[in-house]
One Martini backbone bead per residue (centre of mass of N, CA, C, O) as a GRO file, in nm:
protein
   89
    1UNK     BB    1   1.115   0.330  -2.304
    2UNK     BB    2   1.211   0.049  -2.193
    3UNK     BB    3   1.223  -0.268  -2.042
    4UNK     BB    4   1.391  -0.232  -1.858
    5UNK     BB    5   1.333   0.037  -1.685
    6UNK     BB    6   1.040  -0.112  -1.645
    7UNK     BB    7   1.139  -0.315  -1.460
    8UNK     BB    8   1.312  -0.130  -1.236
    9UNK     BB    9   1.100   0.029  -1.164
   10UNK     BB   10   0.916  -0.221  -1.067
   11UNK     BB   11   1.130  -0.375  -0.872
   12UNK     BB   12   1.138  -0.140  -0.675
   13UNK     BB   13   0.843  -0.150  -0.604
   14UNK     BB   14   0.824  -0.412  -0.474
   15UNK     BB   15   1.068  -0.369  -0.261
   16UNK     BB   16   0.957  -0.131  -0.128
   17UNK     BB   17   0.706  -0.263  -0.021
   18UNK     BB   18   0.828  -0.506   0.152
   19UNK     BB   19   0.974  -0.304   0.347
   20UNK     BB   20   0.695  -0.157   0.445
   21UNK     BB   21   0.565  -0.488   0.517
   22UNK     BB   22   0.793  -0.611   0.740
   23UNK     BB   23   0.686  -0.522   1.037
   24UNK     BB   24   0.383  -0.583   0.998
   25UNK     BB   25   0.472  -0.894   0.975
   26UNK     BB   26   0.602  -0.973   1.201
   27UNK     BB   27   0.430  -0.836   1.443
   28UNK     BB   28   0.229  -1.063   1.382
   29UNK     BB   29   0.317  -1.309   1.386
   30UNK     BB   30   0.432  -1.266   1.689
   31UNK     BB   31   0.109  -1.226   1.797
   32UNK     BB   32   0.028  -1.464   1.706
   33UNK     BB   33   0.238  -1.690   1.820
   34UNK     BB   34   0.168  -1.611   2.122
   35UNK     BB   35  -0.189  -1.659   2.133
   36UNK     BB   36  -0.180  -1.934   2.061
   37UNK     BB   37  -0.003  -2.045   2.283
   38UNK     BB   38  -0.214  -1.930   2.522
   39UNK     BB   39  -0.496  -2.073   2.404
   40UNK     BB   40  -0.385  -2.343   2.454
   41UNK     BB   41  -0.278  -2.338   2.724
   42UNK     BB   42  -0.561  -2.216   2.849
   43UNK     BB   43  -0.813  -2.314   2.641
   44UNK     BB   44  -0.908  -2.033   2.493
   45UNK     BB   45  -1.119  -2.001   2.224
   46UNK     BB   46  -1.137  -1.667   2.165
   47UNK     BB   47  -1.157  -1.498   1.913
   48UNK     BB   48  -1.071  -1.190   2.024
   49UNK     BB   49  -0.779  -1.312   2.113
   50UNK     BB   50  -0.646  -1.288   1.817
   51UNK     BB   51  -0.727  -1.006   1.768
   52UNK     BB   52  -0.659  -0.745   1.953
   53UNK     BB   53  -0.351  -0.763   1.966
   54UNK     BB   54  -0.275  -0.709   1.694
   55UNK     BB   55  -0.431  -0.443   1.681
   56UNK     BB   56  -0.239  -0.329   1.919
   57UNK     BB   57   0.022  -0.333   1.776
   58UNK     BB   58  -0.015  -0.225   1.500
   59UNK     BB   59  -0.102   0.072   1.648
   60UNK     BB   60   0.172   0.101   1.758
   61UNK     BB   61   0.361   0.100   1.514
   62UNK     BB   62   0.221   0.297   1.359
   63UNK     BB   63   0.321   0.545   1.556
   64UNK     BB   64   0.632   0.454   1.575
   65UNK     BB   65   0.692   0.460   1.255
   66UNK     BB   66   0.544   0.746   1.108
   67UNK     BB   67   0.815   0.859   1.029
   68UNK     BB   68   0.932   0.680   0.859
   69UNK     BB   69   0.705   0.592   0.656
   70UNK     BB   70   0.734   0.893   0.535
   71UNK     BB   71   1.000   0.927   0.437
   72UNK     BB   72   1.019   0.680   0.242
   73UNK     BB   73   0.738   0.769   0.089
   74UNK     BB   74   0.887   1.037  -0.030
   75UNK     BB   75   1.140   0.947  -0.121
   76UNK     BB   76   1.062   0.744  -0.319
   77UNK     BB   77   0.884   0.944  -0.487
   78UNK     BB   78   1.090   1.125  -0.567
   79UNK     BB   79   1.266   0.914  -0.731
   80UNK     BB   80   1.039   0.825  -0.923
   81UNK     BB   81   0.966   1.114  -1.072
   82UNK     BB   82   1.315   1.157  -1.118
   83UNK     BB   83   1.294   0.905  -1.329
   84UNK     BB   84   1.064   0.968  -1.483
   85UNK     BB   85   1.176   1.288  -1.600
   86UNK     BB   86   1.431   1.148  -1.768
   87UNK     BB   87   1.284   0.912  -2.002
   88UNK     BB   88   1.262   1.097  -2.223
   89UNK     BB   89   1.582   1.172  -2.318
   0.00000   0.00000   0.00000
C-alpha cells in the first residue's frame, strides 16, 4: 500500500463520516436555534427545555433516515473491503 492509497482511503472515510453526522447536525443546530429563540422571548430558561426538543427530533430522524442510514454504511463498507482487498495485488 502507497502513501497516496492511505490518505485517499483516509480521505473516503473522513467524507463518507461528514455525509453520515450532517443531518443530524443540521437538525440540532435549527432545533437548538429555535429553542433558544422561544426561550429568550417567552423568557422561561428551563434546562430541560433546550434539551427534550434535540432529544425528541434526534429521535425522530433516527426512525426517518434508518434505512439510509444503514443502506449507506453497508455499501460503504462493501466498497472499502473490496478496495482493501485489491491492495495486495
Amino acid at each position: 500500500m502507497t502513501p497516496e492509497m492511505a490518505i485517499d482511503i483516509f480521505k473516503n472515510v473522513i467524507l463518507f463520516a461528514l455525509y453520515i453526522v450532517a443531518p443530524f447536525l443540521g437538525v440540532t443546530l435549527v432545533v437548538g436555534l429555535i429553542t433558544s429563540l422561544l426561550q429568550s422571548v417567552t423568557s422561561i430558561q428551563e434546562a430541560t427545555l433546550a434539551f427534550a426538543p434535540k432529544l425528541i427530533a434526534l429521535t425522530l430522524l433516527c426512525i426517518a433516515l434508518g434505512p439510509w442510514l444503514l443502506r449507506s454504511m453497508t455499501e460503504f463498507t462493501i466498497r472499502i473491503l473490496t478496495q482493501m482487498g485489491t491492495l495486495g495485488h
